[in-house]
N, C-alpha and C positions, 0 to 999 in steps of 0.2 A: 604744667598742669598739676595742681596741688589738691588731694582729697579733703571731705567737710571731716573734719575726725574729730570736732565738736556734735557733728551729726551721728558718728561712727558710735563714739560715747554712748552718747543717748540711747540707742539702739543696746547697745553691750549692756550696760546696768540693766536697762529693762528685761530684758531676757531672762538676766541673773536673779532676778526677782520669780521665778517661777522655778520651784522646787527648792527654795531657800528655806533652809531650817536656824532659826533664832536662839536656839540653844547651843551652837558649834558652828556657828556660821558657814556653816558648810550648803553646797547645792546637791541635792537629790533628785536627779534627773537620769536615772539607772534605764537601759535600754528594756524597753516598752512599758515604762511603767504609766502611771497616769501623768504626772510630771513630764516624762519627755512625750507624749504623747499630745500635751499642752502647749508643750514648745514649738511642735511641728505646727500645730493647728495657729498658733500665733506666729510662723513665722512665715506662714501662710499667708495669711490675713494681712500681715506686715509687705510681702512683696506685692502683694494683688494691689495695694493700696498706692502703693508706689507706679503702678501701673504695667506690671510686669505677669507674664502666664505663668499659671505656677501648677503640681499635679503631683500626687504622691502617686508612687508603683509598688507594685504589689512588695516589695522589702521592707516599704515606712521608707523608702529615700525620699524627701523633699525636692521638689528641682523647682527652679525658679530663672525665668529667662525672659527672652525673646529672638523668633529666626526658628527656620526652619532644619529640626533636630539631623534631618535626614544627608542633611548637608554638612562637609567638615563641622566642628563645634568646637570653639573655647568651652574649657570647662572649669570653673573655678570650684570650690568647697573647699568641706571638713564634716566637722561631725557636730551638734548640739547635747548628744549623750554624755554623762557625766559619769564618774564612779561614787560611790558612798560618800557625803562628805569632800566631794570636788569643788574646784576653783570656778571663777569668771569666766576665765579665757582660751583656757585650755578646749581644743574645738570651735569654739562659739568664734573667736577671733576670724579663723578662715571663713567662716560663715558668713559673717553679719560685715568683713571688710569685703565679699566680693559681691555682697551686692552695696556697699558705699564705692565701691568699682564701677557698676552699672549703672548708678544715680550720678557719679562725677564725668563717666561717658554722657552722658544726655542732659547734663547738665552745660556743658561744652558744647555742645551740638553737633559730639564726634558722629559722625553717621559712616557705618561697614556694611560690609555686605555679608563677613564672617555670622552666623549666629555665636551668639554669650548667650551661656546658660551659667546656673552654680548649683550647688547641691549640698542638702546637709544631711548627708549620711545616716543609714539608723546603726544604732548598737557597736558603735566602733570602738568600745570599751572592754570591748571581749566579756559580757556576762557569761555569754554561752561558750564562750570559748573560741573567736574566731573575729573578725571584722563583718557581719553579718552584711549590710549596707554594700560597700564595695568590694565584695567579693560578690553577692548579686550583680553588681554593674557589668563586673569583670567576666560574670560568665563561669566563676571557679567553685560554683556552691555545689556539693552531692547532695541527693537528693534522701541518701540513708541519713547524712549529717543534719541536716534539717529535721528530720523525726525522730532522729535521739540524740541532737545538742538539749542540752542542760545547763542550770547555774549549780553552784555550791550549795545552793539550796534543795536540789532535786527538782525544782520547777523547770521545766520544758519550755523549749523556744516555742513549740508550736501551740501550746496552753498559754505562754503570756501572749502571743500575738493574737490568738483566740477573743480573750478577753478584753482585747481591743480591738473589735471588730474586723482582726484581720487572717488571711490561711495564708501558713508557712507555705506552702509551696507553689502559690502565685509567685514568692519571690524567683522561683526559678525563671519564668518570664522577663523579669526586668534588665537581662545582657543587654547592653550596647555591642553594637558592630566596631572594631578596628576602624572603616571605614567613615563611621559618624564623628571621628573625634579627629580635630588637628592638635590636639592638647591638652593637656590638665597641670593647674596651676595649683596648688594648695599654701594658704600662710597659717605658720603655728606658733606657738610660745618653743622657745627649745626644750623647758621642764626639768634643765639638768644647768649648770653652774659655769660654763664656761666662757658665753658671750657676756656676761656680768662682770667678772672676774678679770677679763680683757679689756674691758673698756669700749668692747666691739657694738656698730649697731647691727649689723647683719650678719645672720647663718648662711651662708649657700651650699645647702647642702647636697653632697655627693654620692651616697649612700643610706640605708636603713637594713638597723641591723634586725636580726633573725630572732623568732621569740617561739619557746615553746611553753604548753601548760601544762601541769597533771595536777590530778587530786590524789592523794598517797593515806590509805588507810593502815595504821598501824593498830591490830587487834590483838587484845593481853585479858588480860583476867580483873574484872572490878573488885577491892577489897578489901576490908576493914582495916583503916587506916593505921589503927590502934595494935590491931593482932595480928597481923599477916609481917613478919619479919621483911628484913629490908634484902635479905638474899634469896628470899623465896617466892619474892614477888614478881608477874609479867607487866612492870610497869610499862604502858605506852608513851607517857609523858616522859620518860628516862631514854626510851628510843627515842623519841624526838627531838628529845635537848640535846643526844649523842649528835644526830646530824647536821643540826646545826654548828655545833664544833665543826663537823668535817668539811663547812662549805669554804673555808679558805683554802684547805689540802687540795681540795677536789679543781679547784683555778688553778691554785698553784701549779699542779700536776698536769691537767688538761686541759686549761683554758689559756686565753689571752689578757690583755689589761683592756682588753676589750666585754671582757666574759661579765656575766652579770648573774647572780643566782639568789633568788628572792622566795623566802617561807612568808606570803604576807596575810592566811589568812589561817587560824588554828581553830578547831573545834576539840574540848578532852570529855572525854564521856565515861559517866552520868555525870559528872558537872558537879561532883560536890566534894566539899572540902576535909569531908571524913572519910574518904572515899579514894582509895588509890585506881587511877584512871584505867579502863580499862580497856578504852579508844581513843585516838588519837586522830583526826580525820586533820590534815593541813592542804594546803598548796603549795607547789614549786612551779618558780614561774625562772626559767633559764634565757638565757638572751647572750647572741656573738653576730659580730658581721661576717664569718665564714659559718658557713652550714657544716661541714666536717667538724670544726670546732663544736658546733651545739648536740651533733654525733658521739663525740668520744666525751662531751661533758653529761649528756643525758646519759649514756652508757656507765660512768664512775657515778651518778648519784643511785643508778642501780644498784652495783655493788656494794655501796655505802650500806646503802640500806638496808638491802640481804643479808650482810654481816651484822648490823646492828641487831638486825631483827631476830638475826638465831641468837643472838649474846644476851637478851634480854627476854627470852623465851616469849615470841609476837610472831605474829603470822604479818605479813606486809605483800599489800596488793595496791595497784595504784592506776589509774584509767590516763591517758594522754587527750583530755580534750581539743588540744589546737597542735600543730607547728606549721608555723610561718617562717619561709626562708626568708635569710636578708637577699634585700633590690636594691641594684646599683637604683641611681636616677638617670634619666635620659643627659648624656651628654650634651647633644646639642639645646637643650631645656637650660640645662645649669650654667653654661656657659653666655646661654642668652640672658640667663636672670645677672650673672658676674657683671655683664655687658651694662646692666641698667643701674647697677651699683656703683659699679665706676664713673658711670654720668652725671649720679649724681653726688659723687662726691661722698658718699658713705664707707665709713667703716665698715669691714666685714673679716671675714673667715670662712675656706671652702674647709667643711667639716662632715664628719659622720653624724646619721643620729641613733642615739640607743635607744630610743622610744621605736614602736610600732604605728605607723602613720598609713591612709587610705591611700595615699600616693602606693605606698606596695603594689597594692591590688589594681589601682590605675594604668601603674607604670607594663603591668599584662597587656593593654589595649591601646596606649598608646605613649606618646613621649609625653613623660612628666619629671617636674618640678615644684623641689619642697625649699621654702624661705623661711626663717628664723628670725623671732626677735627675741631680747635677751628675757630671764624668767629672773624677778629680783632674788635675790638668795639662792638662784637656783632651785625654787618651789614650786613643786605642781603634784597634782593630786593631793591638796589640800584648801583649807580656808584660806590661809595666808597666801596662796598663789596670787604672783600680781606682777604686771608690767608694765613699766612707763608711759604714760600716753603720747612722752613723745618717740618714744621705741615705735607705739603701737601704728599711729601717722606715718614716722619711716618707713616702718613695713610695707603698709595697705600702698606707700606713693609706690615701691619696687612692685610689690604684685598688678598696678596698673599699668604701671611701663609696661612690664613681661606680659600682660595681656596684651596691649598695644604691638608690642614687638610681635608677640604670634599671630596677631591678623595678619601681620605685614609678610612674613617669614615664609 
């Protein structure tokens, strides 16, 4: 049985076409904005039309199915949220390939008696700081985090949901029972350079690694550019550049070749060019697949800091909006997906992933499994992110065996 992934296509571009900005070619589809809000409602309308029930819950999860919930359930997704200036595929793939799952089932005249469902997760992008979407599903949301998560912007999770007709805290309602699920499948781009680089068609991935986040305010004295000597100043901008020096020491010292520590988004204040900065407001975004690892690395970019910050006379405060442990994946999931790789004669690689994937928070409720295809260049979270469409077919054919295989199982 082979998927329509000329069908699969069609569906993908379309999508992409909603939140696409023409000056950067980038997709703007940031969790709950009107754009991913757009995309929900169209992918809505896309499954209902296909003939399938579909129902948003109180998180902005989309589900889209047929079969009774209450009964074990295949569960397929990912997320349709994007970050600033995101790719195609990134999300959207597991998405829009499992319901070309659901249409190449019924297309066949496969008939189960399993309910398939699929889900396109809200906010899996971490605006606010967390997997918003599948962490509802999973049951792990608090209920303080929901009324003061926030973006880097100061805007509240429960003010953008607001504005889109929805109350943060219905998502507490949206847990699945352990009981409702025989499984959760997700396919993604890998996002990182490996399976390209190999030659590989598939990931079979074994793990996800652990991501933590903070916002780090470094506050100094704003000052005439011109008249404030270069020893007597509390430049923030100077602490900041100092720390970034020290994120290689800081792996080196305490992390793995696994470690990952990323400054990706900088604010210096007031913002002007005659003006020696006298806030520094950035991100740190830390990632390991051992949790004691992302421990003693989040604990040395403390110290870093502290020292930087008396050296350059700066007060340094910093808030931890997320940590997310690394999740093995379900062995008997991964092993079953190896299972349908080998059948058919695909390349692959059982690998880790350094991305943060909804499987995490699925893998809480029940056994799950994450498949990879390759990401060209190793590109994602950007415009140029893009992968083969004949990657994208091999994928969607392995994530329909492995659904197939978990009715049976």
């Amino acid at each position: 049985m082979e998927i329509n992934c000329e069908r699969l296509k069609e569906n993908l571009i379309e999508l992409s076409k909603i939140g696409y900005n023409e000056d950067d070619r980038g997709i703007y589809r940031t969790g709950f904005s009107d754009a991913d809000m757009e995309a929900r409602r169209w992918l809505q309308q896309k499954a209902k039309s296909a003939g399938y029930d579909t129902f948003m819950d109180g998180a902005g999860n989309v589900f889209f199915g047929r079969g009774d919930r209450t009964e074990p359930t295949v569960l397929m997704g990912s997320h349709i949220d994007t970050v600033p200036a995101g790719g195609m595929f990134d999300g959207a793939l597991g998405v829009m390939a499992a319901l070309e799952v659901m249409q190449t089932l019924d297309d066949n005249g496969c008939s189960h008696e399993t309910p398939i469902w699929a889900v396109a997760t809200a906010e899996e992008e971490g605006r606010f700081g967390g997997m918003f979407g599948a962490q509802a599903i999973a049951g792990k949301l608090n209920p303080d985090w929901v009324l003061s998560a926030h973006d880097a912007d100061n805007v509240y999770l429960k003010d953008a949901m607001a504005a889109q007709g929805l109350e943060a805290m219905d998502a507490l309602d949206a847990a699945w029972r352990p009981e409702q699920l025989k499984g959760y499948l997700e396919l993604h781009i890998e996002q990182g350079p490996v399976l390209i680089q190999e030659n590989l068609q598939i990931g079979v991935v074994d793990g996800i690694s652990g991501v933590f986040k903070w916002i780090v305010h470094l506050k100094g004295k704003a000052d005439h550019a011109g008249t404030a000597p270069m020893h007597m100043r509390s430049d923030a901008f100077m602490g900041l550049a100092d720390f970034a020096h020290e994120i290689d020491r800081i792996i080196a010292e305490n992390g793995t070749d696994k470690t990952r520590i990323t400054v990706g988004k900088v604010e210096l204040k007031p913002g002007n060019p005659h003006t020696v900065p006298g806030e520094a407001v950035f991100t740190i975004v830390g990632r390991d697949m051992e949790e004691s690892v992302m421990e003693e690395v989040a604990s040395a970019c403390r110290k870093a800091l502290s020292a930087i910050a008396r050296r350059h006379r700066l007060m340094f405060e910093y808030e931890q909006t997320s940590w997310l442990g690394p999740k093995p994946c379900s062995s008997k999931v991964t092993d079953l997906i190896e299972k349908q790789v080998k059948k058919r004669g695909y390349s692959y690689l059982r690998m880790p992933s350094g991305a943060g994937h909804d499987t995490q928070f699925m893998s809480e409720i029940t056994d799950a499994g994450l498949i990879f295809i390759p990401s060209v260049n190793g590109v994602s979270h950007a415009p140029d992110e893009w992968s083969h469409w004949h990657d994208v077919e091999a994928g969607t054919n392995i994530l329909l065996d492995a659904v197939q295989a978990l009715i049976k199982n």
